[in-house]
VEXDREN-2710 file (C-alpha; in Angstrom, 1 decimal):
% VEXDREN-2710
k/r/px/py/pz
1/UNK/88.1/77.0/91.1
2/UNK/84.7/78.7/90.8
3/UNK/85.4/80.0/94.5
4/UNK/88.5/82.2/92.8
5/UNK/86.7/83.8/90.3
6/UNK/83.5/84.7/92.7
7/UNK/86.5/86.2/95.1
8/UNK/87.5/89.3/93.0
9/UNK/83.5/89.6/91.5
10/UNK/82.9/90.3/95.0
11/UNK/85.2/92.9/95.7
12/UNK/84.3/94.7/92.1
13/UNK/80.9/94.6/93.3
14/UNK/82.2/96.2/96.5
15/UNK/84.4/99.0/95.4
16/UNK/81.8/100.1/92.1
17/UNK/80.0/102.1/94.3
18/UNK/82.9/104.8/94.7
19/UNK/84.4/104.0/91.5
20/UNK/80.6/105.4/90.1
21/UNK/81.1/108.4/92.1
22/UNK/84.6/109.1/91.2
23/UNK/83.2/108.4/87.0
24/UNK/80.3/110.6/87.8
25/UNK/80.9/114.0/87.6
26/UNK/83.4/113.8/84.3
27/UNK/80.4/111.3/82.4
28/UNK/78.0/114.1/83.1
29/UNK/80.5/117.0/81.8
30/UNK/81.2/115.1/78.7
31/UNK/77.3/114.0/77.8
32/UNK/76.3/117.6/78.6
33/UNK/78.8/119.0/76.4
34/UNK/78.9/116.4/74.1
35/UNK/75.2/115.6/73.4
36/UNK/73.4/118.3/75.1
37/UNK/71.3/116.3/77.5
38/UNK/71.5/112.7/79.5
39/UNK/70.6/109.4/77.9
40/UNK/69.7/106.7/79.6
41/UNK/70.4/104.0/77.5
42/UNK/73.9/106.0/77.1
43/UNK/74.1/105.6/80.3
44/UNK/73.5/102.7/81.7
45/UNK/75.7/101.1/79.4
46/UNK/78.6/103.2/80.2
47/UNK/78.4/102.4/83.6
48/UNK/78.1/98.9/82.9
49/UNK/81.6/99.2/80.8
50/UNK/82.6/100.8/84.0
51/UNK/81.2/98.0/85.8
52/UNK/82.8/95.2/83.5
53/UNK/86.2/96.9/83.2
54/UNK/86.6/96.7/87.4
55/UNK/85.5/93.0/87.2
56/UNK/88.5/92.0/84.6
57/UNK/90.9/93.5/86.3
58/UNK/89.8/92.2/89.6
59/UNK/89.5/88.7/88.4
60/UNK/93.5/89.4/87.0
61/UNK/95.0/91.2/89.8
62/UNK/93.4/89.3/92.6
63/UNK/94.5/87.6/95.0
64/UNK/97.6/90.2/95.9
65/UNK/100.6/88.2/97.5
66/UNK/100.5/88.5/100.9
67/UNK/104.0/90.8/100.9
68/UNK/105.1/93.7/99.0
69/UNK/108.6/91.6/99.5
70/UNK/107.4/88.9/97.5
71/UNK/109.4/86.2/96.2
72/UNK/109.9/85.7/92.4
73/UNK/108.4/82.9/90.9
74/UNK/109.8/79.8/90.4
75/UNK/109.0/78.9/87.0
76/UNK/109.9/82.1/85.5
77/UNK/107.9/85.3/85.1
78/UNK/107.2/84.5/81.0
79/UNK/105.7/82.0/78.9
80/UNK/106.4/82.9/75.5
81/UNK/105.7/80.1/73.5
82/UNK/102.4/80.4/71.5
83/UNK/99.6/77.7/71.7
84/UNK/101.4/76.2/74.9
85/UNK/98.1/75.6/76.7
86/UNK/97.6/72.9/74.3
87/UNK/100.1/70.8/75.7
88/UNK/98.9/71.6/79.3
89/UNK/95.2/70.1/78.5
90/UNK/96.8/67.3/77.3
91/UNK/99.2/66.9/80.2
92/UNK/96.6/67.4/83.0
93/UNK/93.5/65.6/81.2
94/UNK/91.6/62.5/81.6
95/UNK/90.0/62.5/78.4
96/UNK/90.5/59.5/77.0
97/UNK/89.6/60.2/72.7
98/UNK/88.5/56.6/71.7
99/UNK/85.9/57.3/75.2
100/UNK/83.2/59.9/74.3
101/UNK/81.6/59.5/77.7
102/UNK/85.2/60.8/79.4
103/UNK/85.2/64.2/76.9
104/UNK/82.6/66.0/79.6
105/UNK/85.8/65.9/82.0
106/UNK/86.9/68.4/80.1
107/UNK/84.3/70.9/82.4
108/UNK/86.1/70.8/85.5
109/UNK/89.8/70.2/84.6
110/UNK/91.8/73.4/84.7
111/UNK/93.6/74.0/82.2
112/UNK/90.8/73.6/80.0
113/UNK/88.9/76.0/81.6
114/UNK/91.4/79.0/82.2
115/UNK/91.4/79.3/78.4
116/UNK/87.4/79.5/78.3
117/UNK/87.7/82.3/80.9
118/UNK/90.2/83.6/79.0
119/UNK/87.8/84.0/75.9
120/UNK/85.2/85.2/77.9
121/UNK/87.0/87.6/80.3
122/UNK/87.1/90.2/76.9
123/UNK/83.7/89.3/75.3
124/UNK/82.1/91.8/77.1
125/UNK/84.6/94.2/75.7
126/UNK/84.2/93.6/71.9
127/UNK/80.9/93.8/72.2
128/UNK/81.1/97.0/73.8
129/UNK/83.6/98.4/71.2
130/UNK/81.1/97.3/68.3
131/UNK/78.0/98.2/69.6
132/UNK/78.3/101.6/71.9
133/UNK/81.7/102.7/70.5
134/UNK/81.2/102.0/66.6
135/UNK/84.5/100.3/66.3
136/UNK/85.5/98.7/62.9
137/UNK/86.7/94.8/63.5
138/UNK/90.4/96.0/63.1
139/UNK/90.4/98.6/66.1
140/UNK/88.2/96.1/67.9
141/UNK/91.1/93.1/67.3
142/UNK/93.6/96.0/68.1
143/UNK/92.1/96.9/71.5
144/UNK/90.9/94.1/73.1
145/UNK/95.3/93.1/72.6
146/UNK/95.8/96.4/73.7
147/UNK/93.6/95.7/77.0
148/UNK/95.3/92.0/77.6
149/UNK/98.6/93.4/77.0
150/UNK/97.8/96.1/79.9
151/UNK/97.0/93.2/82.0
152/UNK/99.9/90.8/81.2
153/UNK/102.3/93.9/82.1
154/UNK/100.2/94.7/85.2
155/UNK/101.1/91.8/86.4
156/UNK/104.5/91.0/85.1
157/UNK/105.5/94.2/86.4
158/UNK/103.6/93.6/90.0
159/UNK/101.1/95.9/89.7
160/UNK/104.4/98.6/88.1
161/UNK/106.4/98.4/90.9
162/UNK/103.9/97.9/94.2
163/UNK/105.9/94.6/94.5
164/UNK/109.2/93.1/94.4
165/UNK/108.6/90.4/91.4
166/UNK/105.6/89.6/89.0
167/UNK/103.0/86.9/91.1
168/UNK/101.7/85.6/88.4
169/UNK/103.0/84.7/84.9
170/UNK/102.8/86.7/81.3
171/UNK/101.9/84.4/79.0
172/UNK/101.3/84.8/75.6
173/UNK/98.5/82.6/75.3
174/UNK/96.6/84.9/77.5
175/UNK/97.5/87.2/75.0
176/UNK/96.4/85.2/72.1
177/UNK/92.8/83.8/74.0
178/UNK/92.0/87.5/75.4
179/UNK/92.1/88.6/71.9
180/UNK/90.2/85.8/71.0
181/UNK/87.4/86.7/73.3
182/UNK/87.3/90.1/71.8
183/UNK/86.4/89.1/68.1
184/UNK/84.0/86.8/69.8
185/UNK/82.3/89.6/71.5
186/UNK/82.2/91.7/68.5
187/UNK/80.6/88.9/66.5
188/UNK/78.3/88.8/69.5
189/UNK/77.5/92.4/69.2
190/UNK/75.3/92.0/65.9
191/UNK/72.7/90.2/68.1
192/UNK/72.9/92.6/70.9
193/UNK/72.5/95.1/68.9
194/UNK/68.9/93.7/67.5
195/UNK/68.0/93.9/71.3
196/UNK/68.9/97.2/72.9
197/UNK/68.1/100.7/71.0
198/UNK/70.6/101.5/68.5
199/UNK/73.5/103.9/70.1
200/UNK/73.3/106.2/66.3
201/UNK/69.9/106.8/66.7
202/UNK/69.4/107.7/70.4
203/UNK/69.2/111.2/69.9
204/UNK/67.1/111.9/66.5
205/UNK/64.2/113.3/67.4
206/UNK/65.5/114.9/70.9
207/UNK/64.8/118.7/70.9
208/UNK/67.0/120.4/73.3
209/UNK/65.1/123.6/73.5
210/UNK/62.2/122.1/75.1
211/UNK/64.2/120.1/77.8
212/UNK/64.6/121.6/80.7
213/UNK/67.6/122.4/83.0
214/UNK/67.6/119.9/85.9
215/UNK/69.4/120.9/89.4
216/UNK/72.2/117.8/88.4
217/UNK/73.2/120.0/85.8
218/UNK/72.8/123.1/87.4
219/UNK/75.1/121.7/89.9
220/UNK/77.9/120.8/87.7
221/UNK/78.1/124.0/86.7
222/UNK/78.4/125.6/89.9
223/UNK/81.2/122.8/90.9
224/UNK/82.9/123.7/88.0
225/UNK/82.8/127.7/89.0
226/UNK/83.6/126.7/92.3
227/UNK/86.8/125.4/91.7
228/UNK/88.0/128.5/89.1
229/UNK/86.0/131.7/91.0
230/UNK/88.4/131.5/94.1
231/UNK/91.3/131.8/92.1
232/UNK/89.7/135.3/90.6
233/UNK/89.2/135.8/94.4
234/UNK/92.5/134.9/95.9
235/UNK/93.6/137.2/93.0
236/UNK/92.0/140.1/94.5
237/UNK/93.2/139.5/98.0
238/UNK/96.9/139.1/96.7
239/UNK/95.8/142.9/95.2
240/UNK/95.0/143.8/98.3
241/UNK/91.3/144.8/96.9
242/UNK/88.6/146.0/99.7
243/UNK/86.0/143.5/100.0
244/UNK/87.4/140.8/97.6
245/UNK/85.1/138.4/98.5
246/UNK/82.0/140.5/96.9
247/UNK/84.1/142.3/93.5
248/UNK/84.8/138.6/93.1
249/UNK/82.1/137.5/92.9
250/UNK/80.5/140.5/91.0
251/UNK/82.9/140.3/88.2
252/UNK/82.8/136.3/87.9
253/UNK/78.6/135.9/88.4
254/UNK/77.6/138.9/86.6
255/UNK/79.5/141.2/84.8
256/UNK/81.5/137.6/82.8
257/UNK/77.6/136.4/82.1
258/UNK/76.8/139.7/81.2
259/UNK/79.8/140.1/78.3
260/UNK/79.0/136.3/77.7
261/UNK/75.3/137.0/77.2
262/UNK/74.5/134.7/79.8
263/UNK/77.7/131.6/80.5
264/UNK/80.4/131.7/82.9
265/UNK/82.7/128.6/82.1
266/UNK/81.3/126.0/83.8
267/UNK/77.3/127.0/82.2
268/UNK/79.3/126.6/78.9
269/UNK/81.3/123.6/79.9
270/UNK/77.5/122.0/80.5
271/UNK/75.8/124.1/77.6
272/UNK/73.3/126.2/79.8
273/UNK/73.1/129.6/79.6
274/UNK/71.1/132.4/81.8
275/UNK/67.9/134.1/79.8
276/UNK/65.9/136.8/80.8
277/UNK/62.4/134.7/80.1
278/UNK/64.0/133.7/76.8
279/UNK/65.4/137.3/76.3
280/UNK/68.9/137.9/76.2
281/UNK/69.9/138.4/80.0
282/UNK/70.4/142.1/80.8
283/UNK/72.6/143.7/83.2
284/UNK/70.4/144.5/85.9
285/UNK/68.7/141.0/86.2
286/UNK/72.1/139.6/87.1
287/UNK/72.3/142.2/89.9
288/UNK/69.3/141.1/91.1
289/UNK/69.8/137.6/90.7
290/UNK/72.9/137.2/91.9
291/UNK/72.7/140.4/94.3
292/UNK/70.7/138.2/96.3
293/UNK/72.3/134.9/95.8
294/UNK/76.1/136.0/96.5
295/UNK/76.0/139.3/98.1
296/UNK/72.9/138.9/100.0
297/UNK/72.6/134.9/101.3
298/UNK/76.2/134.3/101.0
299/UNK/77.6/137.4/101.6
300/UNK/76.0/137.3/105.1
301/UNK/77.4/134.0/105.6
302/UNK/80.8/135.1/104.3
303/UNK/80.7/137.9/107.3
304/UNK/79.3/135.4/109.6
305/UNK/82.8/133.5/108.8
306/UNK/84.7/136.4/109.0
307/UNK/86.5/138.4/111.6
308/UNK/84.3/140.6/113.5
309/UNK/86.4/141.5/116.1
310/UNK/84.9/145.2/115.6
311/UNK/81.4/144.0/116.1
312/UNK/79.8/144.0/119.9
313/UNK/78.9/140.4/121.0
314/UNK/75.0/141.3/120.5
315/UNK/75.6/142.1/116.7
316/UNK/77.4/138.9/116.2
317/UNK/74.2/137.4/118.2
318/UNK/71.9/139.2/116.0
319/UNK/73.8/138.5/112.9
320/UNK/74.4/134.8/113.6
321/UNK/70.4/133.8/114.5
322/UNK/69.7/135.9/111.3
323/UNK/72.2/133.7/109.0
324/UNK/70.8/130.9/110.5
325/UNK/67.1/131.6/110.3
326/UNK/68.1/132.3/106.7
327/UNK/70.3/129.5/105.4
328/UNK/67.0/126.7/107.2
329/UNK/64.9/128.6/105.1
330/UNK/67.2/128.1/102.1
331/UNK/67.2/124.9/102.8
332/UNK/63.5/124.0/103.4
333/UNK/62.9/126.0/99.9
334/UNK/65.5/124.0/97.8
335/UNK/64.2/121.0/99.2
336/UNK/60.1/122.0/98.6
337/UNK/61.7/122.8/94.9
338/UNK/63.3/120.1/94.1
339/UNK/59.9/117.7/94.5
340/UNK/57.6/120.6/92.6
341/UNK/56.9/120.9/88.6
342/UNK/57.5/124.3/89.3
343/UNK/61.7/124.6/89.9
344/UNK/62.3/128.2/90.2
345/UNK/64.1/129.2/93.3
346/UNK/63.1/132.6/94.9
347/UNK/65.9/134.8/93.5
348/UNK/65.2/133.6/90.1
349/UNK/61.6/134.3/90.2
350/UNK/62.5/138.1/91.6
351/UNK/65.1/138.4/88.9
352/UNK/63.3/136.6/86.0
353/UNK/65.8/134.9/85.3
354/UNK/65.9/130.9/83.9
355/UNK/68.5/128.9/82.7
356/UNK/67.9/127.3/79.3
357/UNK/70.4/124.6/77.1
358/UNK/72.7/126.1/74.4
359/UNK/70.5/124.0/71.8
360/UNK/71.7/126.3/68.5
361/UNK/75.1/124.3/69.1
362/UNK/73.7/120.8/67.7
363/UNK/74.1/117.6/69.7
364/UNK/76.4/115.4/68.0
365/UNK/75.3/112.0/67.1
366/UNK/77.0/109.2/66.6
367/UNK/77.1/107.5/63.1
368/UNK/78.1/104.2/62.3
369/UNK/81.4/103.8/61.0
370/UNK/81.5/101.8/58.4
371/UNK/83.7/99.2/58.3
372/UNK/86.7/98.0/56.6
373/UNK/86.2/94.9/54.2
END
């Protein structure tokens, strides 16, 4: 029996890596928005919810049938009727009660031990709810039911459709223990909570204005401009505009940060913003800056890209050792910044330009909810 449980743990470990990548960029968005900065505590617990959550549905999904044609089962799809593992302990046992040495049996007979793991399949989760979440002991009941329910239909449904009939039964005792489990784990929680840094209090004491703006979120804010720029680009081409590519870029990277005092969307989706040294950005410092950035180093590469069907073979020569002299440069400098204390790439130090966190918008912190008597 232990063999089937270390089966799906295995393939949870497996699959977390992508799973982290996939929960990566929107957990960064929303602590950046949210509190202004990266926790660690915050965030090593989140990913171990993440972590958790794969494991309990792996251990309740797995093993798939074999075929998506599978048969239905034979003693029905439902158990409905409520306390019904009591009379399966009983059935299956060889615990004899006038024997106290037989009651240890108990530890390896099944039907006894699917409702332990039952209970402790959603401990985890209550004691998630109470002590990073702040849940009252209602909600907490409410969604750890909420979270067996999802799994009883998952797999009453097989897996909502994916296969012909359910493969393994909805039974309300699930139901009932899964809950269970839950109140045990906020219970649990209380002690936890005596051992890791209280959630409510992780940020008193953080001053935003002296952190500084790391590459990571740098990054995200870029990827976010990424994806909305080209449609302001694509724009232009549908408008037929000469040299979309560059008034594209000029109107999203410096004349929106100019208006915006110193955001495009994604820099206020991550609260950055650009300064000039701590001075409100001007005009010209976004020409240079980005000048160089976009119409400069990626505006060569852009015509590199492009047709150049007008151009002699030795000026595409000239123009491709040029772009590629340049971007290994690039590269070698991102890559000497990213290990210095000194971060500044070159066309920030020729533009004076910095990015700094929108700390006048306070971080929000969590408080502790009280809860219902």
């Amino acid at each position: 029996m232990l063999h089937s449980y270390l089966f799906p743990i295995s393939y949870a470990f497996m699959s977390f890596p992508f799973a982290a990548l996939l929960f990566t960029l929107p957990f960064l968005i929303v602590q950046y928005r949210k509190y202004g900065y990266i926790n660690k505590v915050r965030a090593f617990v989140l990913y171990l919810f993440l972590l958790y959550l794969m494991n309990a549905l792996y251990l309740v999904i797995l093993p798939l049938p074999s075929s998506r044609h599978n048969a239905a089962l034979a003693s029905g799809a439902m158990q409905l009727v409520p306390l019904n593992f009591i009379f399966d302990i009983l059935k299956e046992t060889s615990v004899v009660g006038s024997a106290p040495s037989t009651y240890w049996h108990l530890l390896k007979e099944r039907a006894f031990l699917q409702v332990i793991f039952n209970i402790i399949l959603t401990v985890p989760f209550g004691m998630v709810l109470r002590y990073y979440f702040r849940t009252g002991w209602i909600r907490s009941i409410l969604f750890s039911f909420l979270l067996s329910l999802f799994f009883e239909v998952t797999q009453l449904t097989g897996i909502y459709g994916i296969y012909d009939h359910a493969y393994r039964v909805f039974d309300v005792d699930d139901l009932i223990m899964n809950t269970l489990g839950g109140i045990c784990g906020y219970v649990a929680a209380e002690w936890l909570s005596g051992l890791l840094p209280r959630i409510e209090k992780l940020d008193e004491n953080v001053d935003l204005s002296a952190k500084r703006v790391t590459y990571t979120r740098r990054a995200v804010a870029f990827l976010i401009d990424s994806v909305i720029w080209p449609i302001l680009m694509a724009i232009c081409f549908i408008l037929h505009v000469k040299a979309a590519f560059w008034v594209a870029t000029g109107i999203y990277f410096i004349l929106i940060p100019w208006l915006t005092h110193g955001v495009t969307p994604g820099k206020w989706l991550v609260r950055i913003k650009l300064t000039n040294m701590g001075e409100p950005i001007t005009l010209a410092a976004l020409l240079k800056r980005y000048g160089l950035l976009y119409w400069v180093f990626f505006g060569l590469n852009r015509l590199l890209a492009g047709s150049l069907d007008n151009v002699p073979d030795v000026g595409r020569l000239i123009l491709g050792m040029v772009v590629f002299v340049m971007d290994a440069w690039f590269f070698i400098h991102v890559l000497i910044r990213l290990f210095r204390k000194d971060p500044q790439l070159f066309y920030e130090k020729l533009s004076k330009t910095k990015h700094v966190i929108l700390w006048n918008q306070p971080a929000v912190t969590v408080k502790e909810e009280k809860e219902p008597d």
